[in-house]
C-alpha positions as CSV (number, residue, x, y, z in Angstrom):
1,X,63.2,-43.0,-66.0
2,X,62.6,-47.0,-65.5
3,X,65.2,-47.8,-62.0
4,X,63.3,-50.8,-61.5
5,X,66.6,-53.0,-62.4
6,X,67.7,-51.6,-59.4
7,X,65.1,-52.5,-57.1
8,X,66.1,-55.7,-56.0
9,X,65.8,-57.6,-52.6
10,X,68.7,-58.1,-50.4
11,X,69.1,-59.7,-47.1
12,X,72.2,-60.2,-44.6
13,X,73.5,-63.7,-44.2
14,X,76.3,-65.4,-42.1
15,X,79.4,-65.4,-43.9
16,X,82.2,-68.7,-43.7
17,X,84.9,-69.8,-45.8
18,X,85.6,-73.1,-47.6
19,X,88.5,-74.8,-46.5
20,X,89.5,-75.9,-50.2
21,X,90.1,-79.6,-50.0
22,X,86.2,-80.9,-49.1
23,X,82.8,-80.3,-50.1
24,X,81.8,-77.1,-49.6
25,X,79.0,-76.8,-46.7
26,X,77.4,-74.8,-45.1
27,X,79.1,-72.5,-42.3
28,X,82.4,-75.0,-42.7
29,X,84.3,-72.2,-41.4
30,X,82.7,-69.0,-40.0
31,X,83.6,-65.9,-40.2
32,X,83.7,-64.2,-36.3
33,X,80.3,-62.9,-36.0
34,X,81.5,-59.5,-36.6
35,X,80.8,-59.8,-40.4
36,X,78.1,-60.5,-42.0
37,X,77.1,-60.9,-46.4
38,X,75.3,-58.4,-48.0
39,X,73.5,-60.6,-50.8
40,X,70.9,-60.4,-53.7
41,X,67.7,-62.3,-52.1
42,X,66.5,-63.1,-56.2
43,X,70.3,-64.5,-57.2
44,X,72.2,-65.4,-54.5
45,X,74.9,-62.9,-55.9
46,X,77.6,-61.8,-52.8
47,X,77.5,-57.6,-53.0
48,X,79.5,-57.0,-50.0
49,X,81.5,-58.5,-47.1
50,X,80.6,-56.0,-44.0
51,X,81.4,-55.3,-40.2
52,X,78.0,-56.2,-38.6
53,X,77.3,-52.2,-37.6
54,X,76.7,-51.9,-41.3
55,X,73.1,-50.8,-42.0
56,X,71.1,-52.3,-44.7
57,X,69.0,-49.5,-47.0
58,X,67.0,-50.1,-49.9
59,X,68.1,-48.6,-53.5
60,X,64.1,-48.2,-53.3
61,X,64.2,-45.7,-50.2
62,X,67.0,-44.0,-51.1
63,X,65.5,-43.0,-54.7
64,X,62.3,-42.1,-53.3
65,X,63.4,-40.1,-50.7
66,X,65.8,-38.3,-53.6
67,X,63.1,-38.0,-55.6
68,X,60.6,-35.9,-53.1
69,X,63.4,-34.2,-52.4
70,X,64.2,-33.0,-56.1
71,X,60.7,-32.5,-56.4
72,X,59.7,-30.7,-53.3
């Protein structure tokens, strides 16, 4: 079973919102601090918006751990 394609990087970032009439840049208008952007490190891609008390785990951990535990 080959789950590599799911064994991507992601990383938080600060989220803000374009206003609409300008350039976009960055942080034009931020978000309160209480949220955060769950986003794919290798394409930039936006997975999900998220409260700040949300806990980043890897697709990697999580299948290993499953998979000792199947195992085991």
């Amino acid at each position: 079973m080959n789950l590599q394609n799911y064994f991507f990087p992601i990383e938080e970032r600060s989220v803000a919102v374009h206003n609409g009439q300008t350039e976009p840049s960055d942080f034009e208008n931020p978000l309160p601090s209480s949220y955060k952007a769950i986003v794919r490190a290798d394409t930039n891609q936006t997975i999900s918006i998220v409260r700040d008390t949300y806990k980043i785990v890897e697709n990697e951990d999580l299948v290993k751990k499953l998979m000792y535990e199947l195992i085991h």
